[in-house]
Structure formats: C-alpha cells, structure tokens
MIDOSE-1310 file (N, C-alpha, C; in nm, 2 decimals, decimal comma, always signed):
residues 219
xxxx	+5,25/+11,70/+4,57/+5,23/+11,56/+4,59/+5,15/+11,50/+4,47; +5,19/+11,43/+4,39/+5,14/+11,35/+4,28/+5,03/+11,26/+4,34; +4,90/+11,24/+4,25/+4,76/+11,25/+4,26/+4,76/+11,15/+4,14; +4,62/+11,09/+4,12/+4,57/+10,97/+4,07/+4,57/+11,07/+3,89
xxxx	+4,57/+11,18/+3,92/+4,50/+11,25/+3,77/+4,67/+11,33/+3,73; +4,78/+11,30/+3,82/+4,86/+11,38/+3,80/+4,96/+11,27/+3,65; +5,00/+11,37/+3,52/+5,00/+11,33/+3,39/+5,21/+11,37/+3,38; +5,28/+11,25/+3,33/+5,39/+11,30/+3,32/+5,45/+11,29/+3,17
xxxx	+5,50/+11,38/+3,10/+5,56/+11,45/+2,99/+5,69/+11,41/+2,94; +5,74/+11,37/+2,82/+5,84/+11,31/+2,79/+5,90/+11,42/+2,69; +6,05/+11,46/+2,68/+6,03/+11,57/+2,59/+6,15/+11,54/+2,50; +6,15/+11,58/+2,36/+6,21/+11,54/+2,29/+6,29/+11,65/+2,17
xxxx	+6,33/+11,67/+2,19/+6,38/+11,84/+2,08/+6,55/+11,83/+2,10; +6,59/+11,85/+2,01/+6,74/+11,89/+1,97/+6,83/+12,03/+2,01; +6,71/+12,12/+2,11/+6,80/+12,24/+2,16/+6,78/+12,23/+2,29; +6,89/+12,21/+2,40/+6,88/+12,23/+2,55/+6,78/+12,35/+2,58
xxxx	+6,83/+12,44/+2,51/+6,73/+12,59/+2,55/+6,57/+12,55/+2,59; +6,52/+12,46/+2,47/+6,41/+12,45/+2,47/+6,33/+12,34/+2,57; +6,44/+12,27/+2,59/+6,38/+12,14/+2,66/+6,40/+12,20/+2,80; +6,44/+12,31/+2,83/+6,46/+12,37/+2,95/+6,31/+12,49/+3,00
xxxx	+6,34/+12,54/+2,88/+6,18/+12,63/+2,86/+6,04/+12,53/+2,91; +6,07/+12,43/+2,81/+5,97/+12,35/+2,84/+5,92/+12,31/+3,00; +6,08/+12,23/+3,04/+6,02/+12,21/+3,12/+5,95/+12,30/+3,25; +6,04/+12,41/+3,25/+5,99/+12,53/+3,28/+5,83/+12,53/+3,32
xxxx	+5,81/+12,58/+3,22/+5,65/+12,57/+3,18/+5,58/+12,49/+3,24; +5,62/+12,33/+3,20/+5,51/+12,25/+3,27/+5,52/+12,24/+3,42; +5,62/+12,28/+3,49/+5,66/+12,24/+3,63/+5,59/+12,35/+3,68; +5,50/+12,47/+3,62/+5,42/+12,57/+3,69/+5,27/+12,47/+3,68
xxxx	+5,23/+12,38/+3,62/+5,11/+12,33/+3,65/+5,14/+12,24/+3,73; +5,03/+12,21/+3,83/+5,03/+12,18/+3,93/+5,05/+11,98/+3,93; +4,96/+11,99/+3,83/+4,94/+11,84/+3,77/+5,02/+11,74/+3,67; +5,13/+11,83/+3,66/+5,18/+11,79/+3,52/+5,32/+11,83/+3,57
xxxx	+5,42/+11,72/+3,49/+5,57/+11,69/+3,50/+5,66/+11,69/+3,41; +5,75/+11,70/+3,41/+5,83/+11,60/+3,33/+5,91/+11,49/+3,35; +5,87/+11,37/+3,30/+5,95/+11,24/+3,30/+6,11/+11,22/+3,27; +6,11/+11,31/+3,19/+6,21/+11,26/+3,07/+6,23/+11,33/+2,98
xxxx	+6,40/+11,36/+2,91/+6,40/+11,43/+2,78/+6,51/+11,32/+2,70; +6,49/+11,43/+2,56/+6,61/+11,37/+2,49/+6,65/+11,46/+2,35; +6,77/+11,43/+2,31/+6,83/+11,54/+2,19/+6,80/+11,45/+2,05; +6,70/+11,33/+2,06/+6,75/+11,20/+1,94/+6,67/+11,13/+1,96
xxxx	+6,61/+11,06/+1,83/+6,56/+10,97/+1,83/+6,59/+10,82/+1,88; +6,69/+10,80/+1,84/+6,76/+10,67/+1,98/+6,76/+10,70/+2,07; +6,78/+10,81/+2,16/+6,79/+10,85/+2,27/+6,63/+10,85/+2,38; +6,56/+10,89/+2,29/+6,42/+10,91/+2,34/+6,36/+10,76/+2,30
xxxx	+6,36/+10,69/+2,23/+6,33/+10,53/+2,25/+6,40/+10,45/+2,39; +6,55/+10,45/+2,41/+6,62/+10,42/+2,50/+6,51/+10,47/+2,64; +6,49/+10,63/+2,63/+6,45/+10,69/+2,76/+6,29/+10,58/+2,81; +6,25/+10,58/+2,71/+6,08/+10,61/+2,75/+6,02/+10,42/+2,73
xxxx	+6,16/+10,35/+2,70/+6,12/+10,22/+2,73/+6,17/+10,18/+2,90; +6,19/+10,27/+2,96/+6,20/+10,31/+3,11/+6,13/+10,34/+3,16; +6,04/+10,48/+3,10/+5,97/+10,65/+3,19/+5,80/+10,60/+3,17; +5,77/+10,64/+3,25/+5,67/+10,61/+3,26/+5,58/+10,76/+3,16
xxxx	+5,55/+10,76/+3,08/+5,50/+10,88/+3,01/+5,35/+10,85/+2,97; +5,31/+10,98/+2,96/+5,13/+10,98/+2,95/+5,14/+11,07/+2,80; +5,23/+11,11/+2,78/+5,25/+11,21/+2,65/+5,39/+11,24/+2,60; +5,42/+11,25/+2,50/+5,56/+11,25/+2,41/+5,54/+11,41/+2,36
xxxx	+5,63/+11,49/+2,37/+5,64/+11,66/+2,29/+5,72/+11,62/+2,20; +5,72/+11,62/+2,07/+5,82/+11,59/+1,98/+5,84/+11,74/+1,87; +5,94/+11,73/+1,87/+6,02/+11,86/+1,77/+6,03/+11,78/+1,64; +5,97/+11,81/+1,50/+5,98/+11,75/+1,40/+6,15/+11,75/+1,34
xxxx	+6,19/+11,85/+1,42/+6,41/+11,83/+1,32/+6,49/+11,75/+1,47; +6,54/+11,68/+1,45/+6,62/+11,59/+1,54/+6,78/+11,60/+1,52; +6,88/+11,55/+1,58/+6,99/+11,56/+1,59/+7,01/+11,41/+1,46; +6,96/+11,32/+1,45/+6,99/+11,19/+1,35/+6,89/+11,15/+1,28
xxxx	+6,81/+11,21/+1,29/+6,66/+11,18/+1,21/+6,56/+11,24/+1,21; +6,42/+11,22/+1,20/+6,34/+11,31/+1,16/+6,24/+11,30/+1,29; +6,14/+11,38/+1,31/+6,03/+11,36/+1,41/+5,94/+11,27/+1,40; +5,88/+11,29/+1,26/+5,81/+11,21/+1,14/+5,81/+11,05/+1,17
xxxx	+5,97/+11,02/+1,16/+6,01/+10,89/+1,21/+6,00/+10,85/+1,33; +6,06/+10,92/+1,42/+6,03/+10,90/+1,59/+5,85/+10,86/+1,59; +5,76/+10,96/+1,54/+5,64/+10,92/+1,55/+5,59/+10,79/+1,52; +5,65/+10,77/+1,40/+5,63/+10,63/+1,37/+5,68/+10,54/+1,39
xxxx	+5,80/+10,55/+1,47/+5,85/+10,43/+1,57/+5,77/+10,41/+1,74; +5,70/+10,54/+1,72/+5,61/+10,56/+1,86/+5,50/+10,47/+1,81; +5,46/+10,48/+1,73/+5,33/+10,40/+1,71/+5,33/+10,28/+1,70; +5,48/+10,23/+1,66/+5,52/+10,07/+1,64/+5,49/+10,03/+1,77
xxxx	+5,56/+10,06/+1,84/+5,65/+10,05/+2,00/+5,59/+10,08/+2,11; +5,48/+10,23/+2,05/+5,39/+10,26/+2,19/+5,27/+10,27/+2,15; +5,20/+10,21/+2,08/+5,05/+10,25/+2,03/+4,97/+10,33/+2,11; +4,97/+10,31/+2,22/+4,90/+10,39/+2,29/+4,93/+10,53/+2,38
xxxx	+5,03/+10,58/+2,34/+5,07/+10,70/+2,39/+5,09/+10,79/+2,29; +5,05/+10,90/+2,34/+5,01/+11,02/+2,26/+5,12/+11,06/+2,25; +5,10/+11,16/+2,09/+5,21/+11,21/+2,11/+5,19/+11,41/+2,03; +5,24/+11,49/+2,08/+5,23/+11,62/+2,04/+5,34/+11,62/+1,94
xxxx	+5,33/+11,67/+1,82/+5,45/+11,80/+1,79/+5,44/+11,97/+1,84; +5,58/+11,97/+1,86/+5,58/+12,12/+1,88/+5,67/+12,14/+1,79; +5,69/+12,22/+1,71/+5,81/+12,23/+1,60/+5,78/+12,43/+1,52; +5,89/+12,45/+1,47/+5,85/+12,57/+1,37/+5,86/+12,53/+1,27
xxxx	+5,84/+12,40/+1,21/+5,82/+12,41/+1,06/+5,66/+12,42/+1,06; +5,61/+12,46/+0,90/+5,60/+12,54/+0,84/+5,43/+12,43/+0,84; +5,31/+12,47/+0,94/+5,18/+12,38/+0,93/+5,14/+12,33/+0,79; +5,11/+12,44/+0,69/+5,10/+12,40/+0,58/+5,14/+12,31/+0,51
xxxx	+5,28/+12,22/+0,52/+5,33/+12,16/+0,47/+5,32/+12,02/+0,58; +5,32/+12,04/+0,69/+5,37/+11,93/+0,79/+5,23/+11,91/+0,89; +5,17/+11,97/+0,87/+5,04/+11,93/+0,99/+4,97/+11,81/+0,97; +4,92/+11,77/+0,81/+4,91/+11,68/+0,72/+4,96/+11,56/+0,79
xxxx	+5,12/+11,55/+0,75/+5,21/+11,46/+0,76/+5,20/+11,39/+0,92; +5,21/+11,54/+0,99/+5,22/+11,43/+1,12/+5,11/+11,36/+1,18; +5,00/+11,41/+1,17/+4,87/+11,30/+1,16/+4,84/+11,17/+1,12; +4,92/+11,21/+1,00/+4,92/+11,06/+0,92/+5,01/+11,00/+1,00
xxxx	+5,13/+11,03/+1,01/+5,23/+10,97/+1,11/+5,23/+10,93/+1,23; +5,05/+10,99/+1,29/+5,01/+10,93/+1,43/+5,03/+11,01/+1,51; +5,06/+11,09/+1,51/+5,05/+11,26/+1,64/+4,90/+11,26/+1,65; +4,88/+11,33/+1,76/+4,72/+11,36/+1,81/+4,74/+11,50/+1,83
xxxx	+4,89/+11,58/+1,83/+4,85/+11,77/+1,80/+4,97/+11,78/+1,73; +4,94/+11,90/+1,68/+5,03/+11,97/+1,60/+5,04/+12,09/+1,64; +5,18/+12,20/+1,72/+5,13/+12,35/+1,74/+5,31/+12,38/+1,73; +5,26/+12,49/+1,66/+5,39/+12,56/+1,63/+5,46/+12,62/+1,76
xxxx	+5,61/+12,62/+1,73/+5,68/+12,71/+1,91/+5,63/+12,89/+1,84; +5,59/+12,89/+1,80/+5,57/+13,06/+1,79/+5,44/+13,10/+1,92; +5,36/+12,97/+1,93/+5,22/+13,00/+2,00/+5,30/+13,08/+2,11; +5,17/+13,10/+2,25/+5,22/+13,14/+2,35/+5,24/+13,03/+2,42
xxxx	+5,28/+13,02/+2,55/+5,28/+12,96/+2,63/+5,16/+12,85/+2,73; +5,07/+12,93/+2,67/+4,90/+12,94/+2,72/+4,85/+12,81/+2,61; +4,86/+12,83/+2,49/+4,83/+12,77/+2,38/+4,92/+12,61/+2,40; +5,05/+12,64/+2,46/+5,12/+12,47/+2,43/+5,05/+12,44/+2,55
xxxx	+5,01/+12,46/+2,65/+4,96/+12,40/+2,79/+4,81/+12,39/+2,73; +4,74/+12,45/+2,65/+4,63/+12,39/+2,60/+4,60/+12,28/+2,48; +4,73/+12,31/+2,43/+4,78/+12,16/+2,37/+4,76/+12,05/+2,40; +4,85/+12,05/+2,50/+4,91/+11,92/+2,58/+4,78/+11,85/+2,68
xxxx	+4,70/+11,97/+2,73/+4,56/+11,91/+2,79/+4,46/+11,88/+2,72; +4,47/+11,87/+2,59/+4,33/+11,86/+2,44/+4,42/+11,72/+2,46; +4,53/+11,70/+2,45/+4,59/+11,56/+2,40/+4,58/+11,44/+2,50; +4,63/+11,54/+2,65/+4,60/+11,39/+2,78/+4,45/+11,35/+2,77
xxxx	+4,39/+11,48/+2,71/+4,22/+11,45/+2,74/+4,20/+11,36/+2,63; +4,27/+11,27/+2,54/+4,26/+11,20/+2,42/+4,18/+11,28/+2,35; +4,19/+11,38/+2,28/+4,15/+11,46/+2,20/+4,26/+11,49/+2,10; +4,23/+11,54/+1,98/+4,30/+11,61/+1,88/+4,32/+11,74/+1,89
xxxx	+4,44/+11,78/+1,89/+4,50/+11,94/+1,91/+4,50/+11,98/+1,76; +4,47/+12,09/+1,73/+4,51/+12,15/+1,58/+4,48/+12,26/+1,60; +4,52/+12,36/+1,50/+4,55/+12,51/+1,53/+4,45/+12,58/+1,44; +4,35/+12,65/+1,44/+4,27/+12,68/+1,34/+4,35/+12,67/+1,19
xxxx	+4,46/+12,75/+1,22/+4,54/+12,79/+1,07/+4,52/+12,64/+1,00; +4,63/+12,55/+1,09/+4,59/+12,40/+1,05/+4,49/+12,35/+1,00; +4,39/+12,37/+1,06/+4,26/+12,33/+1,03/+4,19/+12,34/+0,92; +4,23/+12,49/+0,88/+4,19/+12,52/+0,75/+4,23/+12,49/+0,65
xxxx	+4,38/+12,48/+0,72/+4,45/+12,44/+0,56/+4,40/+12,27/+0,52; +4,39/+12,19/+0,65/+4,38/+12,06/+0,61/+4,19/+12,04/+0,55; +4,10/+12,15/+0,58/+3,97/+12,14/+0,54/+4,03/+12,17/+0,42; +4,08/+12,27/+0,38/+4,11/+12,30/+0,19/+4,11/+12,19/+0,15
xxxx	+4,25/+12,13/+0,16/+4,26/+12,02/+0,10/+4,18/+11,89/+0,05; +4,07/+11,90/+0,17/+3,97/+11,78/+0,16/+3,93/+11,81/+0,06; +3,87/+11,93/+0,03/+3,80/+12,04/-0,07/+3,84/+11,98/-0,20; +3,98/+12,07/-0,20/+4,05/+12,03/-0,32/+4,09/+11,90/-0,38
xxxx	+4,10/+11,82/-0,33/+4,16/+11,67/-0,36/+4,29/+11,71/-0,40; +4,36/+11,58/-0,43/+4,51/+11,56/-0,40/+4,57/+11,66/-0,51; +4,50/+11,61/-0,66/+4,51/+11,69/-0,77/+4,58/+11,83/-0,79; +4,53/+11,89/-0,69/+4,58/+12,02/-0,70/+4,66/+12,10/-0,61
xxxx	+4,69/+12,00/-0,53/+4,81/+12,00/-0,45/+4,98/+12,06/-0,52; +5,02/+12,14/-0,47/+5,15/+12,17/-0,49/+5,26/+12,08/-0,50; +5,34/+12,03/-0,60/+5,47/+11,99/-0,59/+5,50/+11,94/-0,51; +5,54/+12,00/-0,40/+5,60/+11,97/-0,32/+5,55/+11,90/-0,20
xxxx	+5,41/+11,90/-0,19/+5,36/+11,79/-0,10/+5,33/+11,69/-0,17; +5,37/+11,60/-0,28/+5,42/+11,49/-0,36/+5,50/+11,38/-0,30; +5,59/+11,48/-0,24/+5,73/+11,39/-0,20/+5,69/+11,34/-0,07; +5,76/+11,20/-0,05/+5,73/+11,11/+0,09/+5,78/+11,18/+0,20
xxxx	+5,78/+11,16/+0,30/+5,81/+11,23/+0,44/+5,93/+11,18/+0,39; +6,03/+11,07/+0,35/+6,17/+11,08/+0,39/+6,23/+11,17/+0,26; +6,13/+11,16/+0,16/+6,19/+11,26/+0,03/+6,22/+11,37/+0,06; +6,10/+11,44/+0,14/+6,11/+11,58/+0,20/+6,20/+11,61/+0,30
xxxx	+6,21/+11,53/+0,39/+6,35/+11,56/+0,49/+6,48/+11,57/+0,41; +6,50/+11,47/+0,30/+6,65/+11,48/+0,21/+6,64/+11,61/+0,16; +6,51/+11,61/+0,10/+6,49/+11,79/+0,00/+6,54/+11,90/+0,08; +6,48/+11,92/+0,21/+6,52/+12,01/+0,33/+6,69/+11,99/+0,35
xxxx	+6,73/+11,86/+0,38/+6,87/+11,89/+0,46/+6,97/+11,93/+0,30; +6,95/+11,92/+0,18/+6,98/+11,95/+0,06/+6,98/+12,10/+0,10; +6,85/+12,19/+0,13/+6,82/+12,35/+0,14/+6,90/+12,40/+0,25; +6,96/+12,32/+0,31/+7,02/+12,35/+0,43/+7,16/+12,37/+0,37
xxxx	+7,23/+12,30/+0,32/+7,35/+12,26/+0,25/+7,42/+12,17/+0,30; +7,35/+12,06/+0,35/+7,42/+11,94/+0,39/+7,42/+11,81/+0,26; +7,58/+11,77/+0,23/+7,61/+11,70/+0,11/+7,55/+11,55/+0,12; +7,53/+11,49/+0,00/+7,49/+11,38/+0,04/+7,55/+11,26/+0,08
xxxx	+7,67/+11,28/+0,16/+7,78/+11,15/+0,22/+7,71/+11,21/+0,35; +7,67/+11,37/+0,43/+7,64/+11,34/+0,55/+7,48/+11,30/+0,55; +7,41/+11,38/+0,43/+7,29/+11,32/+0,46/+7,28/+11,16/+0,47; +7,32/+11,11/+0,42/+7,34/+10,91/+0,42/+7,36/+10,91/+0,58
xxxx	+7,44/+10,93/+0,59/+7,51/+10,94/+0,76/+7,36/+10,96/+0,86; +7,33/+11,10/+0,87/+7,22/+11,15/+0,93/+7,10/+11,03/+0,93; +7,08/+10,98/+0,80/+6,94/+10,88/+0,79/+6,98/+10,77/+0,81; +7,13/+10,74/+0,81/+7,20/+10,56/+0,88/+7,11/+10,47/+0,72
xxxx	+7,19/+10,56/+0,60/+7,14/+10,48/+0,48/+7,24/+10,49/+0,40; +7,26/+10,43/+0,25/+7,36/+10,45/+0,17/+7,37/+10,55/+0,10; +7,49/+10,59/+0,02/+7,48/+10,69/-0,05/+7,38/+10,67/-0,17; +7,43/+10,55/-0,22/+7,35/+10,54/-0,33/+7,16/+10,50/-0,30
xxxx	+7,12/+10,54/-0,17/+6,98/+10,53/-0,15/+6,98/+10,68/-0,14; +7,06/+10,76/-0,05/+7,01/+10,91/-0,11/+7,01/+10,94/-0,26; +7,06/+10,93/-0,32/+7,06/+10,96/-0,45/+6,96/+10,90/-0,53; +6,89/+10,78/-0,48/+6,75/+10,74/-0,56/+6,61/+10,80/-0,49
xxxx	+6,66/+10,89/-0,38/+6,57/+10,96/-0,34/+6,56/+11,12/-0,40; +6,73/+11,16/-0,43/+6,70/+11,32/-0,49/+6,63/+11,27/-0,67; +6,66/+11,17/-0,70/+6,60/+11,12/-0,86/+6,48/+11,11/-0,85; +6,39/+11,04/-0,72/+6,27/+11,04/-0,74/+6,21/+11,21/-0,69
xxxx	+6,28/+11,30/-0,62/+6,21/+11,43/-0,57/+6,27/+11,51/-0,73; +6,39/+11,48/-0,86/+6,38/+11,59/-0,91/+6,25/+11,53/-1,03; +6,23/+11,43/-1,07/+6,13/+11,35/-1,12/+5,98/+11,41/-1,06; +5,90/+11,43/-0,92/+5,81/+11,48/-0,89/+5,82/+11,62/-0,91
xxxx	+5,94/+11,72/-0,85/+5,93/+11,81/-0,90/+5,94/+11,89/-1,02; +5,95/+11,80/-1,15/+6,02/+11,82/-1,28/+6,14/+11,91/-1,29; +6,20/+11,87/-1,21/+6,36/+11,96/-1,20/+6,49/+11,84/-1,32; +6,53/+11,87/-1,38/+6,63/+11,84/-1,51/+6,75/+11,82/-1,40
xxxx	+6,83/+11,86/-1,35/+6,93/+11,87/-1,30/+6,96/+11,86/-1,14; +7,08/+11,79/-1,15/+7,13/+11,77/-1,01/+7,14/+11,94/-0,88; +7,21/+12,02/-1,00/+7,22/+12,13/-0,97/+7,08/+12,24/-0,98; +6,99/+12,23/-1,03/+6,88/+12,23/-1,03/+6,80/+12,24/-0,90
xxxx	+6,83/+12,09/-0,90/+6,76/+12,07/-0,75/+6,78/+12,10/-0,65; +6,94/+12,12/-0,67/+6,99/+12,23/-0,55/+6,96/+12,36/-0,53; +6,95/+12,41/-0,62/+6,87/+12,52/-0,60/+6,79/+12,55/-0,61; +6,63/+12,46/-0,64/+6,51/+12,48/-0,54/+6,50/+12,43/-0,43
xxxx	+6,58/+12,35/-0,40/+6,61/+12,34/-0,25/+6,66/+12,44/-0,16; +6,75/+12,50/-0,17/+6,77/+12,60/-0,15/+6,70/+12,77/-0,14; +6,63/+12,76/-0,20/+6,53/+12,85/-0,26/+6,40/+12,81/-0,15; +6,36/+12,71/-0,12/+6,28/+12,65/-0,06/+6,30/+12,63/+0,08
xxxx	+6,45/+12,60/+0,13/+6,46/+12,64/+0,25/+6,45/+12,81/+0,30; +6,53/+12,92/+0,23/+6,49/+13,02/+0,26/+6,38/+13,09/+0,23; +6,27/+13,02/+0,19/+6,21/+13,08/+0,16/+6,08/+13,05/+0,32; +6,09/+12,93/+0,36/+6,10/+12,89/+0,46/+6,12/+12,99/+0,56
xxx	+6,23/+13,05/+0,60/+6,29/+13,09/+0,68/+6,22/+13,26/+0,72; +6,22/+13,30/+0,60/+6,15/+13,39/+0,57/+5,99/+13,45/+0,60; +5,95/+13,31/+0,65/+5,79/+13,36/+0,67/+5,74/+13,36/+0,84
C-alpha cells in the first residue's frame, strides 16, 4: 500500500536486461517503485512529462544520444528532480561531467546491489551520492587545477561522445544521424578533438580513438 514517504523511480538505460534487473531490485523495497522506463532520450522526456517521478536512474550511453544530454534536458524541463547515473563508463573521466551536467549521484553497475539502493536513498534524501573512488579522484583535481589535467578531459561532453562512438567504429554519416546533426558539424568537432589532442591526422585520430576505447574496455 503506497504511503505519504513511498518514492517512485523512472528508469532510463538502453538494455531491457537491465531495466528489468532494476526494476527487480527496487520492487524488493518496500517503499520504492517504479514509475516508468525508457531505451532513449526522446522516449524518457515523452515518459516522465506524464509519470509522476521523485528520481530519474540514467545510463550515460543511450540508443540516440548521450546521458550527459538527457541530464541536461532534465534540468531545463525538470529542475527539480533528481537525477542518478548508473552507467560503466569509466568515474575518472565522467563523474566530473555529470555533476556539472546536474546529476546528484554517480555509481558504477559494477557496485553491488546494496550500494545502488544506497544510492538512490542518499539522492531521495536530497543528498549527493559519490563513490569514494569518485571522490578522490574529483578532490585530486581540485588539488591539481585544470593545468594538469590529461588531454582528454579537454574535450566538451559532446567532443567526447563523437571521440568515443569514433573508438567504437561508428562512421561519421551515422554518428551525424545518432546526434540529429550534420556531417559537416561532426567533422568540426573531430578538428576541434584532433587540435586538443594534438593528433595531425584524420586517421590518427582514429586510432587513438580506438586505442582509447579499448583501452576502456579493458579496465
């Protein structure tokens, strides 16, 4: 029987498997639901200007776009609803970003089960979720200033998504497709990532992209 404190869950990830897990999971707390899913960023706008949601789970890779973006269409649109990532990319690189982007947690699908349900209750409780690892990495940085930051956290959130679906080996007629942009705006975005990266070549770039996705994969 749903209660004055009982919180419902909007879920957003591109693998049935997982949006199944999920809901799994939350349907064992007593207090907590799910509203709603979706495979897409259109999809999950469409849903949740319907669902009544207390919290968004967002997966940073999407079927048409990025999570990054979703977030920041959530902030336009819903300022006041929280929102989680759960994703496996890579904290060091993305924990950063989605804060800036307006998430209130960040936690990798590797945690346990135990850890995303402590997530999601640091977040209804309007608190900030982060993962020690997280934590530390983002204290470094304060440390360090921008200065000595790596390359690769240079590039804009949409630079980085092109650089990624490049590592993947998707061409740039579908990446245009994927972002609903031109060709010739991907291509002023691989100029501005081989320019930050000091990469000389088209092919170049392909293959630290490449290089950078497996290497990715790998850890």
């Amino acid at each position: 029987m749903l209660t004055g404190s009982h919180k419902t869950i909007f879920l957003v990830d591109d693998h049935p498997l997982v949006r199944e897990r999920l809901t799994q999971l939350i349907a064992q707390q007593p207090d907590l639901s799910v509203c709603g899913e979706a495979e897409s960023a259109p999809a999950a706008l469409t849903g949740l200007a319907s669902a009544r949601a207390d919290l968004v789970i967002v997966d940073l890779s999407l079927q048409d776009s990025t999570g990054l973006e979703l977030i920041k269409s959530l902030q336009r649109l819903h300022p006041s609803l929280p929102v989680l990532v759960l994703s496996m990319h890579d904290e060091s690189l993305y924990a950063e970003r989605v804060f800036r982007a307006g998430a209130r947690g960040y936690i990798n699908k590797r945690e346990s089960a135990q850890k995303v349900i402590e997530a999601i209750r640091r977040v209804l409780d309007g608190k900030l979720y982060v993962s020690e690892r997280a934590a530390e990495i983002l204290a470094g940085r304060t440390i360090r200033g921008a200065g000595e930051r790596p390359p690769i956290e240079r590039l804009s959130d949409r630079e980085l998504a092109v650089f990624e679906k490049l590592g993947q080996g998707v061409g740039t007629r579908q990446i245009a497709a994927d972002f609903s942009v031109s060709i010739k705006t991907v291509q002023a975005y691989c100029a501005r990532i081989k320019e930050k990266l000091s990469v000389g070549s088209a092919t170049e770039l392909l293959r630290e992209a490449v290089r950078w996705h497996d290497t990715k994969l790998s850890r």
